[in-house]
Each structure stands twice: as C-alpha cells, then as structure tokens.
PASETOR-232776 format. One record per residue (C-alpha): z negated, x negated, y negated; residue in three letters. Coordinates in steps of 0.001 Angstrom, whole numbers, padded with zeros to 6 digits, always signed. Example, Ala and Ser with C-alpha at 12.3 -4.5 7.8 and 13.67 -1.06 7.14 Angstrom:
REM PASETOR-232776
-007800-012300+004500ALA;-007140-013670+001060SER;
//
This chain:
REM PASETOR-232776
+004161+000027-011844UNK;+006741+001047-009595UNK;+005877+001799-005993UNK;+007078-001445-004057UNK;+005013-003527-006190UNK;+002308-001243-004624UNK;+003405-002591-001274UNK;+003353-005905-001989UNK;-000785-005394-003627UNK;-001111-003796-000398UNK;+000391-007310+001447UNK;-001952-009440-000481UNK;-005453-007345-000307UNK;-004769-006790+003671UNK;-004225-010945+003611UNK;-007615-011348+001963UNK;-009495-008919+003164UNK;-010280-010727+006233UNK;-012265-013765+004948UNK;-014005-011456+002417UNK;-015461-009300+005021UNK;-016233-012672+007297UNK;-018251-013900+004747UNK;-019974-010720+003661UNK;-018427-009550+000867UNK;-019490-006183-000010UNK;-017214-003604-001181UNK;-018091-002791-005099UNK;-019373+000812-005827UNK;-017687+000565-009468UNK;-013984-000428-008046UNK;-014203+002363-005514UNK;-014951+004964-007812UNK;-012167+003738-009664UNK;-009644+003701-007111UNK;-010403+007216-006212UNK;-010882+008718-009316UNK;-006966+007234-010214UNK;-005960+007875-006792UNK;-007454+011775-007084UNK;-005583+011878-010567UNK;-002589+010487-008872UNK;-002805+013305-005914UNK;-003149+016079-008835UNK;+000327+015244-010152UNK;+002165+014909-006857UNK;+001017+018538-006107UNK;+001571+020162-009610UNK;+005682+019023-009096UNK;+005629+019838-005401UNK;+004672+023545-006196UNK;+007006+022957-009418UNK;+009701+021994-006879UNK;+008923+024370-003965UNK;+009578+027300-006292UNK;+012895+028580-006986UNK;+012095+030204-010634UNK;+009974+027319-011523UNK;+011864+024529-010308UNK;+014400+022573-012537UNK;+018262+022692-012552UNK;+019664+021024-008904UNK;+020724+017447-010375UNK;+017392+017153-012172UNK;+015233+018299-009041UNK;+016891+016307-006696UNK;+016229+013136-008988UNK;+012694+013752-008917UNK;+012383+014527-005708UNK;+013647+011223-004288UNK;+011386+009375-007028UNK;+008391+011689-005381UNK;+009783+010680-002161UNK;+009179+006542-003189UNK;+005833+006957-004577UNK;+004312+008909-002124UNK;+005743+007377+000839UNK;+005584+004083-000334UNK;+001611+003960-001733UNK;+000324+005721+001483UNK;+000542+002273+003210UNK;-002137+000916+000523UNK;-003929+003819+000933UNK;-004265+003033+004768UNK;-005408-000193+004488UNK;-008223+000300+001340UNK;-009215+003172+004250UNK;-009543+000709+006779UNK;-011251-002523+004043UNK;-014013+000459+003577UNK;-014565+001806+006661UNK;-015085-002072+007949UNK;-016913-002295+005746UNK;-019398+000816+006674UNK;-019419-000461+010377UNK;-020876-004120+009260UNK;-023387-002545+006842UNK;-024338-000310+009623UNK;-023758+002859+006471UNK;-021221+005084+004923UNK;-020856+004654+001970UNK;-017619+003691+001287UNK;-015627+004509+004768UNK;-015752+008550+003376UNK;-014121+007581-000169UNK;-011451+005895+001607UNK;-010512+008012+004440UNK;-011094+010839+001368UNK;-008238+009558-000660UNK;-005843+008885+002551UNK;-006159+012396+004183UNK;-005077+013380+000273UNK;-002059+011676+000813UNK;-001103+012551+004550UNK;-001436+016425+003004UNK;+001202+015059+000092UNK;+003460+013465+002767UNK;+003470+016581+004950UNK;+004724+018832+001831UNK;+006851+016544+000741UNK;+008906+016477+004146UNK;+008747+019890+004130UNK;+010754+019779+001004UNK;+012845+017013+002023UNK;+014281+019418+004999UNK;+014652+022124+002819UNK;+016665+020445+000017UNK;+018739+017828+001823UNK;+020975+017661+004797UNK;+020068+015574+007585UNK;+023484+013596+007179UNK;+022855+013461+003386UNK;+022693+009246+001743UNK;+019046+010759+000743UNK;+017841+012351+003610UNK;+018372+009133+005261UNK;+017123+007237+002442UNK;+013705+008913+003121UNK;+013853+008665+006701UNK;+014371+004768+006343UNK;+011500+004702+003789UNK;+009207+006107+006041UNK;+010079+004016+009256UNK;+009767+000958+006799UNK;+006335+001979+005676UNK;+005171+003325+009560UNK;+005928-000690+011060UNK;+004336-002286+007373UNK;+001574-000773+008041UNK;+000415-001621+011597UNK;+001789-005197+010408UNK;-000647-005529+007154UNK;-003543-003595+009439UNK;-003367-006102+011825UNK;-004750-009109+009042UNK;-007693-006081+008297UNK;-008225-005840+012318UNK;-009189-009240+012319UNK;-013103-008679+011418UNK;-013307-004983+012728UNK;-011400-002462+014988UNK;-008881-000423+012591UNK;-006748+001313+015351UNK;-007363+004682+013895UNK;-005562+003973+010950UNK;-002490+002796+012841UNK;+000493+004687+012952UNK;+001005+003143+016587UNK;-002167+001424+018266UNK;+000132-000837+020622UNK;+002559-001652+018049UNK;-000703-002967+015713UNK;-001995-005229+019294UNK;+001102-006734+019232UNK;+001293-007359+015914UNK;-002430-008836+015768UNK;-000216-011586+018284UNK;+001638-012353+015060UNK;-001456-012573+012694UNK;-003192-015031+015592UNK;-000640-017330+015714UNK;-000198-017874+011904UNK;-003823-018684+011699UNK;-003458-022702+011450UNK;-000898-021932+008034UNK;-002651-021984+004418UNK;-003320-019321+003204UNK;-000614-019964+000210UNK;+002595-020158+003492UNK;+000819-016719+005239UNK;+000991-015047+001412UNK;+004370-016369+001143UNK;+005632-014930+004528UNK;+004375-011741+003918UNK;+006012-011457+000766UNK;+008891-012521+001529UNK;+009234-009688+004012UNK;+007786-007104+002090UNK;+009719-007264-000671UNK;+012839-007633+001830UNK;+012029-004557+003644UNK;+011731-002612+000561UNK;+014346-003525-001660UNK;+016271-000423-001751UNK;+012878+001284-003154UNK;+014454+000924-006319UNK;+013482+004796-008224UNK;+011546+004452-011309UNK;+007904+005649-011010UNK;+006802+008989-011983UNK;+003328+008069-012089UNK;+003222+004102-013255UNK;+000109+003855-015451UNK;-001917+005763-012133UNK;-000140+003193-009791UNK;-001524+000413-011900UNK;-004659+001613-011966UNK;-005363+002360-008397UNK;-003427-001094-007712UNK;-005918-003047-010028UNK;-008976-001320-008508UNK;-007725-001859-004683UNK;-007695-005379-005887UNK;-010991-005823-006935UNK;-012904-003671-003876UNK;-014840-007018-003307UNK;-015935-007972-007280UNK;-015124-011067-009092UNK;-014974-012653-005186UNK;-011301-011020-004557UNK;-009847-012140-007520UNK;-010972-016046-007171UNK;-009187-015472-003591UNK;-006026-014285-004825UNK;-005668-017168-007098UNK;-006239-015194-010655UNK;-008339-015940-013544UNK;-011365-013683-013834UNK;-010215-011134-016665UNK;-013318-009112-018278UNK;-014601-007073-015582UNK;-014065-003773-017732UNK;-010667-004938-017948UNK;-009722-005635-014458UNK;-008084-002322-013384UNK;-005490-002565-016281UNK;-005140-006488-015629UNK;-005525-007492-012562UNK;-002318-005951-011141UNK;+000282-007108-014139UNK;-001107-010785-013003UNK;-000949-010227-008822UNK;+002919-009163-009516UNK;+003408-012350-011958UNK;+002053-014358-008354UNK;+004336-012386-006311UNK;+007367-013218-008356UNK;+006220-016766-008382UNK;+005979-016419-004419UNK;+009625-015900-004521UNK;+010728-018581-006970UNK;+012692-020173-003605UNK;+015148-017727-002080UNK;+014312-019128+001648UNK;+011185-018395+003726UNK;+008515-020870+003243UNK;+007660-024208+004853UNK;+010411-022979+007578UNK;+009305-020255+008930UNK;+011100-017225+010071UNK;+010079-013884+010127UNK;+008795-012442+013481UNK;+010897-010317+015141UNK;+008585-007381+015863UNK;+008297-007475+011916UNK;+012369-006626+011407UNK;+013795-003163+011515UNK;
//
C-alpha cells in the first residue's frame, strides 16, 4: 500500500469517527494492539535505514541512497497524518470513558513518528540542497500533510477537543467552520469531497512504498478501531474479523477509486478555499 492511499484511510476514518464516538462506540482493544504492534514494526524499519543512511561507510552508493531517501521521505511524512488522527479517535475516546486506555497507545505510536520525522529532516538538509526538485519536493509534502491534518482533525473535533494534535490550533477553528457547514450533505457527498481533495493534494506522492505490507496492516487496523460498527459505516461487507487487517484496506481503496469514477467534485460543490495550498 503506498502512502497516499494511507491519506485517503486517514480521510475516511476522521469522516466516521464522529458519529461512532456520538453514539458510543468504543474503541476495540484487539484493533489497537494491532495498529501498534504494525505501526511499532513499521517505526523499527524507518530507523534501521535512517542509521543505514546517516552513515557514510554503511550507507549505499549516492543514486541508490537518494532513491530511498525520498521514498522514506513519502512514507513517513505522509502516514504521520493517520497517525495524528488514530491519536486523537483514542484519546476521545479516553476523555468519554472517563480512562486511559487507549489515549497512551495512540499518542505512543505518534511521538514514534514525530522522532522519525525529526531524523529524517535532519537527513534531508544534509543530503539535498535547499534549491534541489527534492528538497522542495519534501518541503511541499510536509506543508500538504501540516493543512490535511488540521482539516481531517477538525471532523474528529466534532465530539471532543483535539487541539493538541493540531499542527495549528486556529487554522483547525477555522477549519471546524468548514466541517459545520457541510453538516446538512450525506454522508456519501462529505466522503466524496474529501476525497476528491485528498487525492488532489497528494498526487505527486507518487514513490513506491518501502514498507507496503506494514502500511496495509496498520491501514486495516485504523479502520476497524470501532469493531464490526466502522466497517458497516464505511459501506464494506463484514470480512472475517481475523481477516480484517489484511482486508479491510484493499476494499476502502476499491471505494475510494469508485469515489472518483466522475472527474468533477460532487453534487457541485467546490472545495473550500482554506482547504487549497
């Protein structure tokens, strides 16, 4: 699974999350552990090549290091926006329950990547030019991925304050503006919108992953944090629930595709501006 479809899991779990935790949902104990055993597994790799990359005698020849680098750069940039918002689904979660049990894993598995991101632009300065197509390529990534997130928090924020895991508090109140006044669409024109810009805003994330069959895995399980309950809301069939991490995600990406089998914005619409870069 490359690391824009992660994006666009992200897009449809921060969409659903809302009702779910409305109507009590709880987040599942089995998922979780899922998602952060993958996710841990995930973290394990990205710092065996950084150290494999930060070392001159260990790292490979120039062309070869450079292309893995900017694949590093895509994964890890890119999936820290689902990691922020399973980090905010669980600690909402922990404030209505009144508990932590969940909030911990979550915020766990993020500070894992912010560490990740920090080496990794570390690296970034050191191998690339400022001026260079991908020094700029990263740059745009992470700008991309900064206003994504504060828009997809802003559908979490609905049922409980998630300011801390904005990158910009006041961006993510103005963008809970946006989320208000999409509230008399169905569901199927908000999933549509959100799509739509997703996949826009990351269409030159096009790097092959370096870690697919993890990326499916902790997609699958951030899909199911609320049980056999998430899936009926995302429009799926109910695969066997030993199954779902490998499943569920190959079928969410089939409904994104379908999502985009019209090459306008649905029922209309335009994207809001505070959304465009």
């Amino acid at each position: 699974m490359p690391p824009r479809q992660l994006v666009e899991i992200a897009g449809l779990l921060s969409l659903r999350s809302g009702p779910l935790l409305k109507s009590k949902a709880a987040v599942c104990s089995d998922t979780l552990s899922e998602y952060w055993i993958a996710s841990r597994c995930r973290l394990d790799e990205w710092g065996r090549l950084l150290r494999t990359l930060g070392h001159s005698r260990s790292a490979p020849p120039a062309d070869e290091a450079g292309g893995l680098l900017i694949r590093l750069v895509e994964e890890v940039t890119l999936s820290e926006l689902l990691a922020r918002i399973v980090a905010a689904i669980c600690a909402a979660d922990d404030l209505r329950r009144t508990g932590e049990e969940a909030g911990p894993i979550g915020q766990n598995t993020l500070d894992g990547h912010r560490e990740a991101s920090s080496r990794l632009r570390a690296l970034v300065f050191a191998w690339w030019p400022a001026d260079s197509p991908r020094s700029r390529h990263a740059r745009s990534l992470t700008k991309q991925t900064e206003r994504w997130t504060d828009v997809l928090l802003a559908y979490v924020g609905v049922t409980a304050d998630v300011e801390r895991f904005a990158i910009d508090p006041s961006r993510l109140r103005e963008f809970a503006y946006d989320v208000q006044s999409h509230g008399a669409e169905s569901s199927q024109a908000a999933s549509q919108l959100l799509a739509f810009g997703l996949r826009d805003g990351f269409a030159a994330a096009t790097q092959a992953p370096l870690n697919g069959d993890l990326n499916r895995r902790i997609a699958g399980a951030a899909l199911a944090l609320f049980g056999p309950a998430g899936f009926d809301g995302h429009g799926l069939q109910r695969p066997p629930w030993m199954l779902r991490a490998e499943r569920t995600a190959d079928d969410t990406i089939a409904l994104v595709d379908r999502l985009f089998e019209d090459d306008d914005t649905p029922l209309g619409m335009r994207l809001p501006q505070r959304w465009r870069i």
